[in-house]
DRENDO-1510 file (C-alpha; in Angstrom, 1 decimal, always signed):
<recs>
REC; n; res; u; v; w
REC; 1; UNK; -3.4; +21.2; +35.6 .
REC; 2; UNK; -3.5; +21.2; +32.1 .
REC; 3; UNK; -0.8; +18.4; +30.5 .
REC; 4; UNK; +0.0; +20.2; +27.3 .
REC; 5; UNK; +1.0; +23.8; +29.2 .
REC; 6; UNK; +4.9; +23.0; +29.5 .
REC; 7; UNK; +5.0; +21.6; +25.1 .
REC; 8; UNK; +6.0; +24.1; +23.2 .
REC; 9; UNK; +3.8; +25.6; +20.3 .
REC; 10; UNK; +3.7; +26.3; +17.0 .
REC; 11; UNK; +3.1; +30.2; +16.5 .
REC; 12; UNK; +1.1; +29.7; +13.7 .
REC; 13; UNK; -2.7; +30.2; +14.2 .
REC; 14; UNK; -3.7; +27.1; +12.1 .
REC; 15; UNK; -0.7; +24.7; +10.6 .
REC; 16; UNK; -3.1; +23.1; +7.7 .
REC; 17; UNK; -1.8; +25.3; +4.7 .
REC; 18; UNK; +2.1; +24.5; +6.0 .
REC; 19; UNK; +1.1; +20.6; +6.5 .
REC; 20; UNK; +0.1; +20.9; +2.7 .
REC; 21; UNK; +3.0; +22.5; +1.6 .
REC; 22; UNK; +5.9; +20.6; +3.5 .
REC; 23; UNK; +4.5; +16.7; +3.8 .
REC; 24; UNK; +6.7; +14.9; +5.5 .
REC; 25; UNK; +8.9; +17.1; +6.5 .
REC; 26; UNK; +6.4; +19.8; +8.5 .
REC; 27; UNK; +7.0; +17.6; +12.4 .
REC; 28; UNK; +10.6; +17.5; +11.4 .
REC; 29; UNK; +10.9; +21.1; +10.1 .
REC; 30; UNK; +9.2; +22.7; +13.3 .
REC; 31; UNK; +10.7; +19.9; +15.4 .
REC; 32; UNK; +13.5; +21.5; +14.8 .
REC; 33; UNK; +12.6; +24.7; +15.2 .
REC; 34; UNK; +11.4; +24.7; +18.1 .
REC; 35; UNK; +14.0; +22.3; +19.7 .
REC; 36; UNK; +11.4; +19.7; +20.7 .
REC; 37; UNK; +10.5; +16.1; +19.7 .
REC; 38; UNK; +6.6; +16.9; +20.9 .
REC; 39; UNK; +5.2; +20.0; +20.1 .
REC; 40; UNK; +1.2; +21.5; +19.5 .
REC; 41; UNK; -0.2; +23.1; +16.7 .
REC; 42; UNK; -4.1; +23.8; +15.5 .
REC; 43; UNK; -4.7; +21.9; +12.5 .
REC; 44; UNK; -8.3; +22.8; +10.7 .
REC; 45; UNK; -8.5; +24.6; +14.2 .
REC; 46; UNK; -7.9; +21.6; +16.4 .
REC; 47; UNK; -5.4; +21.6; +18.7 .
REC; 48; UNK; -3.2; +18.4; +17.6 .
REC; 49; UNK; +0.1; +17.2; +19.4 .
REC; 50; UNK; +3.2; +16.0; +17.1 .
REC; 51; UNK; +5.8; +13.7; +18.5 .
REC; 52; UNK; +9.4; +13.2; +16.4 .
REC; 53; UNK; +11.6; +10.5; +17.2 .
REC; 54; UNK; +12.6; +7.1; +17.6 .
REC; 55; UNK; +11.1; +7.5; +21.1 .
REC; 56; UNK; +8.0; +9.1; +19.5 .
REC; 57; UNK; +7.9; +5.9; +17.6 .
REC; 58; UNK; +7.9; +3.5; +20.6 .
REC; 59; UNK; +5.2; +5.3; +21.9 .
REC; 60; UNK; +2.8; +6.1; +19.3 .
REC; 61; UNK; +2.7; +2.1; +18.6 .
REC; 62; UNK; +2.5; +1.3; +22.0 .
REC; 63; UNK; -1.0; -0.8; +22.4 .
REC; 64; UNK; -1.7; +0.0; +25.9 .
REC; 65; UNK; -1.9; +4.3; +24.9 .
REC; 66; UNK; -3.1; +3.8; +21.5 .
REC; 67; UNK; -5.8; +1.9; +19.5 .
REC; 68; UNK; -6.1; +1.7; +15.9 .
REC; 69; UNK; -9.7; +1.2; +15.7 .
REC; 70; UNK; -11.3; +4.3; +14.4 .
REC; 71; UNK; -8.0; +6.4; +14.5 .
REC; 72; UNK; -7.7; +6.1; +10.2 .
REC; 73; UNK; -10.8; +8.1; +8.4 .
REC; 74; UNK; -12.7; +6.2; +6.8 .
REC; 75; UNK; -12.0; +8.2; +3.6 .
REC; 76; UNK; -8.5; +6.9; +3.6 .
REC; 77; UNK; -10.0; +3.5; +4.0 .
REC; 78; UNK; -12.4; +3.8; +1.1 .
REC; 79; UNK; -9.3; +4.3; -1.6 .
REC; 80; UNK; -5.9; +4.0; +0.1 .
REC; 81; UNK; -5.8; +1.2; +2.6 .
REC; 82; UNK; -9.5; -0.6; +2.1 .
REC; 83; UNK; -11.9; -0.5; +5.1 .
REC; 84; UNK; -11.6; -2.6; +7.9 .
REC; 85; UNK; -7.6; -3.8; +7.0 .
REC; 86; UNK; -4.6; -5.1; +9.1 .
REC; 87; UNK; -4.3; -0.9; +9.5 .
REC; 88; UNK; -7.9; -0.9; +11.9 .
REC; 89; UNK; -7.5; -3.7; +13.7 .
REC; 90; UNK; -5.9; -4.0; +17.8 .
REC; 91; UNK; -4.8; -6.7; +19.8 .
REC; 92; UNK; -4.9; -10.7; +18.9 .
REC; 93; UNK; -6.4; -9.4; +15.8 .
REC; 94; UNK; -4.0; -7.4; +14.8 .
REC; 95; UNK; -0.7; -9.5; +15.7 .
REC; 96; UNK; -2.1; -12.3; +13.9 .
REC; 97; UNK; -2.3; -10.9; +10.7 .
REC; 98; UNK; +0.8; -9.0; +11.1 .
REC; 99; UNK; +2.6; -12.1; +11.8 .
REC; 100; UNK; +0.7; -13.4; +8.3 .
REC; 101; UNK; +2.5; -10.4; +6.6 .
REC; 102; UNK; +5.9; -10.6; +8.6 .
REC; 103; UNK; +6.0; -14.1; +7.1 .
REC; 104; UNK; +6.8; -13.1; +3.6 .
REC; 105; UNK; +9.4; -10.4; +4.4 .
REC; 106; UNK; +11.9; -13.6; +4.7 .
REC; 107; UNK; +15.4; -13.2; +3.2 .
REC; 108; UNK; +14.2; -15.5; +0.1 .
REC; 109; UNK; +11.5; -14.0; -0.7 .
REC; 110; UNK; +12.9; -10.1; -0.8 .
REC; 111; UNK; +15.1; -11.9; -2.8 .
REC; 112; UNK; +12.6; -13.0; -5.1 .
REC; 113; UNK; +11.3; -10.0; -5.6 .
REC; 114; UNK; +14.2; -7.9; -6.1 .
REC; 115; UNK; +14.8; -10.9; -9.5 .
REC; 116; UNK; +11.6; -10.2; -11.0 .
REC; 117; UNK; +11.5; -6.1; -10.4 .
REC; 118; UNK; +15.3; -6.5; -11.9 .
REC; 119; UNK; +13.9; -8.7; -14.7 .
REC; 120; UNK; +11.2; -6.5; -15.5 .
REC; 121; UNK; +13.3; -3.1; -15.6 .
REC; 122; UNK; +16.2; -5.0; -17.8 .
REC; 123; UNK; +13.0; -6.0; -20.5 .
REC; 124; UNK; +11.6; -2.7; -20.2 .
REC; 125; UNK; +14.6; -0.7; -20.8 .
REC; 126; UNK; +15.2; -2.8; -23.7 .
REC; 127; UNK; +11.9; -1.8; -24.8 .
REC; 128; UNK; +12.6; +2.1; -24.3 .
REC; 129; UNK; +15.8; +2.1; -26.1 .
REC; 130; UNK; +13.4; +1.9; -29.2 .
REC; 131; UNK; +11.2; +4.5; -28.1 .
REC; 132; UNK; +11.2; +8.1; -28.9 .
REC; 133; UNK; +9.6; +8.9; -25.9 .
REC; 134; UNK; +9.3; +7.5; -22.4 .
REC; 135; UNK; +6.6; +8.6; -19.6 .
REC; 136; UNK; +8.7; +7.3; -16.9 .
REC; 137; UNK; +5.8; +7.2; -14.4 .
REC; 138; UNK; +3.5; +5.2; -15.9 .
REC; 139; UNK; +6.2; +3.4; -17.4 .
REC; 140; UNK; +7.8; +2.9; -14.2 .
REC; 141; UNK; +4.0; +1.4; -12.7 .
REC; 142; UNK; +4.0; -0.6; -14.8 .
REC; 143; UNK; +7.1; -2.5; -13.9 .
REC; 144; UNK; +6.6; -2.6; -10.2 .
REC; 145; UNK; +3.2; -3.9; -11.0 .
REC; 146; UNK; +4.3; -6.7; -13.1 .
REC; 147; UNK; +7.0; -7.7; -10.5 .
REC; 148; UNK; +4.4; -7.5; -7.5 .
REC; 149; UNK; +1.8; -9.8; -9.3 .
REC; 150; UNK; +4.1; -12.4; -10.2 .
REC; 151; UNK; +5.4; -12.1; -6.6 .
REC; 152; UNK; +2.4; -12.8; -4.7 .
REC; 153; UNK; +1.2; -15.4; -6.9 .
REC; 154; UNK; -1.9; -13.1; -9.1 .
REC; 155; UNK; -1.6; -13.6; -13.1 .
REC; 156; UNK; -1.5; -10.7; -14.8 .
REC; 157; UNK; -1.8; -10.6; -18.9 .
REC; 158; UNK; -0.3; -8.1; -20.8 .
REC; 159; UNK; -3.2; -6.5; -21.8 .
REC; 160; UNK; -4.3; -5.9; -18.3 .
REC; 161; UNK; -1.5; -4.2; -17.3 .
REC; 162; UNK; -1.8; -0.9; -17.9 .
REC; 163; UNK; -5.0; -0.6; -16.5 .
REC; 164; UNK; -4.5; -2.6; -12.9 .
REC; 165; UNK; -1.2; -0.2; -12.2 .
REC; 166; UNK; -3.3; +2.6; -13.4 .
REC; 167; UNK; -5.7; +1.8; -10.9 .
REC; 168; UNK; -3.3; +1.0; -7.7 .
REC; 169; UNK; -1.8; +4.3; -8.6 .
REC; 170; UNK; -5.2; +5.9; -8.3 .
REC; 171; UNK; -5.2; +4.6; -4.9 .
REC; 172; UNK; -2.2; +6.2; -3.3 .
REC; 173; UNK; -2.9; +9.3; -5.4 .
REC; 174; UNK; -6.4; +9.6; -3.7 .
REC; 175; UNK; -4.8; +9.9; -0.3 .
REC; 176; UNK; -6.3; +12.3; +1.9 .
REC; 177; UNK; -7.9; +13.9; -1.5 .
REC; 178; UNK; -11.3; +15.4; -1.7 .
REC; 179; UNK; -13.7; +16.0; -4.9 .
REC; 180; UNK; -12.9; +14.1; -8.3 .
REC; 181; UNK; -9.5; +12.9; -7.0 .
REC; 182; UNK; -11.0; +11.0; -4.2 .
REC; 183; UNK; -14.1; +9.7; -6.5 .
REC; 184; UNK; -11.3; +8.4; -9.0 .
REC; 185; UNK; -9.9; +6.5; -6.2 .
REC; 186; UNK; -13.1; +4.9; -5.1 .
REC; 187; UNK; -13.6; +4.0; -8.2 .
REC; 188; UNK; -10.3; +2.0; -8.7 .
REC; 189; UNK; -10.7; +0.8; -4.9 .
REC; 190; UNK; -13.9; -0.8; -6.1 .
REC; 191; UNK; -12.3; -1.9; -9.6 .
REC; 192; UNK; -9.3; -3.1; -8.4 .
REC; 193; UNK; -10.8; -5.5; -5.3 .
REC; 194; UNK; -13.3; -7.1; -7.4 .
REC; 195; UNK; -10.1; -8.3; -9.5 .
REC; 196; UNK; -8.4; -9.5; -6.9 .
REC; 197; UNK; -11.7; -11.0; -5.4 .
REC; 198; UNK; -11.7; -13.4; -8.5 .
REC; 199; UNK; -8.5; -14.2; -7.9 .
REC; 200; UNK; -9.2; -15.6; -3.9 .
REC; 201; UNK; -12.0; -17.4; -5.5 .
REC; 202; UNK; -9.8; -19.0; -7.9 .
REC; 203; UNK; -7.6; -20.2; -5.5 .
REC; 204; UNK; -10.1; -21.3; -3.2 .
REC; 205; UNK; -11.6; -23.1; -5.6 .
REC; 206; UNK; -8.7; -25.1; -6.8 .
REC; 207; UNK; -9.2; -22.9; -10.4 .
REC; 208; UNK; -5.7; -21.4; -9.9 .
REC; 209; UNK; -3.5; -23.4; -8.2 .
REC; 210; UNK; -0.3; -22.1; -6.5 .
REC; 211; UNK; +2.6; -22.8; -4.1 .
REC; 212; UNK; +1.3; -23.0; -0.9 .
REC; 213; UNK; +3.6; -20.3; +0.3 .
REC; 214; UNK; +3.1; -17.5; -2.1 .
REC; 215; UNK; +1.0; -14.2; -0.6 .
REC; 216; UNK; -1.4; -14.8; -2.8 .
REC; 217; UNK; -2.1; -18.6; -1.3 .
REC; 218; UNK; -1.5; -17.6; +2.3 .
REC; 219; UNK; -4.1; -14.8; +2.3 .
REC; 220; UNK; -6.9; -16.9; +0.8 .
REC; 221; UNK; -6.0; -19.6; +2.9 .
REC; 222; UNK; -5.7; -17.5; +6.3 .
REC; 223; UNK; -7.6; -18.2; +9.2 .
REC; 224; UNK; -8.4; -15.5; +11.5 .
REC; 225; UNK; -8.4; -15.8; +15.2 .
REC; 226; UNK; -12.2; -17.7; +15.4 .
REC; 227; UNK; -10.9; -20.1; +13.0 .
REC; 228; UNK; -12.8; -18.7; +9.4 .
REC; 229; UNK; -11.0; -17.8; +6.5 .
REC; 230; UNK; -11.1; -13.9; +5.8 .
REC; 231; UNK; -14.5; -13.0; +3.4 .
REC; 232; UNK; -13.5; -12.6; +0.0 .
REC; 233; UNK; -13.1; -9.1; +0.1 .
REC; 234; UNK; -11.3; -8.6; +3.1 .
REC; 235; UNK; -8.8; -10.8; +1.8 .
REC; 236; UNK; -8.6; -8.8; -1.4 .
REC; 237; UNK; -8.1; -5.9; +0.6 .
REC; 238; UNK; -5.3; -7.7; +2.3 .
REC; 239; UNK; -3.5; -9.4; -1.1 .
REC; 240; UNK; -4.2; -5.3; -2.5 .
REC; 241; UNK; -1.6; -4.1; +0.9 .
REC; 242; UNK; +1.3; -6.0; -0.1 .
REC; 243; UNK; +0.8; -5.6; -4.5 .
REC; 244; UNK; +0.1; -1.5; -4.2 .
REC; 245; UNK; +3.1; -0.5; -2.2 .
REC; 246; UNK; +5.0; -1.9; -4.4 .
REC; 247; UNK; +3.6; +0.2; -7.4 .
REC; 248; UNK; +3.6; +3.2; -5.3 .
REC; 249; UNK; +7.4; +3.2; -5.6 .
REC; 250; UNK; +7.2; +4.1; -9.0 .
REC; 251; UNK; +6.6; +7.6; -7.4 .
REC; 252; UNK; +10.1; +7.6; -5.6 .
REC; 253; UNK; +11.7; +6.5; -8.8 .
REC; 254; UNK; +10.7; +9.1; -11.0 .
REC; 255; UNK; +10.8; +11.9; -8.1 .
REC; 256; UNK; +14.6; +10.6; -8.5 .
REC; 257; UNK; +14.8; +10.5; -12.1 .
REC; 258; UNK; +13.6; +14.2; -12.0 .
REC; 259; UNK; +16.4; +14.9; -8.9 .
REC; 260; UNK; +19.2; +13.5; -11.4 .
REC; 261; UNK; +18.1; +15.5; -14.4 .
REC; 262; UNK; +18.3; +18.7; -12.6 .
REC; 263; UNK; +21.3; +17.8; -10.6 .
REC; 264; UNK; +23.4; +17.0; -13.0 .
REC; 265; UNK; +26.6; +16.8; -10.1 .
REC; 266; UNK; +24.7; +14.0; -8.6 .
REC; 267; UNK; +24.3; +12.3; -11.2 .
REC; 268; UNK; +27.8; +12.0; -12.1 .
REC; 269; UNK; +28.5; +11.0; -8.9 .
REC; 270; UNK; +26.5; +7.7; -9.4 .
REC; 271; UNK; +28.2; +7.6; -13.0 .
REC; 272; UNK; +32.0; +7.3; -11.4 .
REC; 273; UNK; +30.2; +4.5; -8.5 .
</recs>
């Protein structure tokens, strides 16, 4: 007997167009709907299963039912994530360079962070105050990329700015993309590790010396489960997960921006906080 007879379904014929439309919120919305946290629907006339939930959650990262290995296309890979990253991997593998990443989301250094994005939004809107106009989204990459450099331990001159949150934003922007979109965020994939490839050879070097316990040092220096340091690429790849999240939130902050200008209520609210 057939598993998936008793989960509800989607009516729809094929869900792609509605996936594109909603986002996020298509499992939740027909969740919902249908009064179910697992559901089926056809996507690019596949029949796919959608789970909702904090059970969902438990599940879908369970190791024993799910592997990682060849579950991410490889087109994501080649702009959002870099091939072959923490994302891929299962197993030993896997929890050992999680446990590398859990190791800088200490109390200190969120902490740290948190002083150099508020540093760097306190000089920038000093700096805006003088402008007559502001694009708040590249303005706003900007910032998060300066704070996530100096974070992890990567120098980052003025000049270069620009152009390395430019190119993180390509990144995220090339998710799931097709055609010049996705060729753009190759392109800044390619760009973007060869920077931070110089950088792990500056450090392994002794060129660029840093505090043992910044990201930057503890990814160059990392050790993977035979005992070799991580190729120079793959640890670019790995110092490139923790710097372009961190500029992707410029995203959330100007999706806000935009919420506050045409709700003007809401923004009050936060006025009389």
């Amino acid at each position: 007997m057939n598993a998936t007879l008793n989960i509800p379904r989607d009516k729809s014929l094929d869900s792609s167009l509605d996936l594109l439309r909603e986002g996020y919120t298509f499992i939740q919305n027909r969740s919902e709907a249908l009064d179910s946290d697992i559901f089926q629907v056809r996507f690019l006339g596949m029949k796919v299963i959608c789970l909702h939930g904090p059970e969902a959650a438990r599940l879908f990262y369970d190791p024993e039912r799910f592997m990682r290995l060849g579950a991410m296309p490889k087109r994501v890979q080649k702009t959002l994530t870099g091939e072959n990253a923490i994302q891929t991997l299962d197993n030993e593998a896997h929890h050992r360079r999680k446990e590398m990443f859990m190791s800088f989301m200490t109390p200190c250094n969120t902490h740290r962070l948190m002083a150099y994005i508020s540093q760097e939004w306190q000089q920038a809107g000093k700096k805006w105050e003088t402008q007559d106009q502001v694009v708040l989204f590249k303005e706003t990459q900007d910032v998060f990329c300066r704070a996530a450099c100096a974070w992890v331990g990567v120098p980052l001159p003025e000049d270069q700015v620009r152009e390395r949150a430019r190119n993180l934003g390509w990144l995220v922007d090339a998710f799931g993309a097709v055609g010049p979109k996705h060729w753009r965020g190759k392109q800044a994939r390619r760009q973007s590790e060869k920077w931070i490839g110089k950088i792990i050879k500056q450090v392994r070097s002794g060129e660029l010396l840093l505090y043992e316990k910044l990201p930057a040092a503890v990814i160059a220096n990392y050790r993977e489960v035979n005992g070799k340091l991580l190729d120079r690429k793959m640890a670019a790849i790995e110092l490139l997960n923790l710097i372009r999240p961190i500029v992707a939130i410029a995203w959330y902050v100007t999706f806000s921006a935009l919420a506050l200008h045409q709700y003007p209520i809401s923004r009050q609210k936060l006025r009389n906080k």
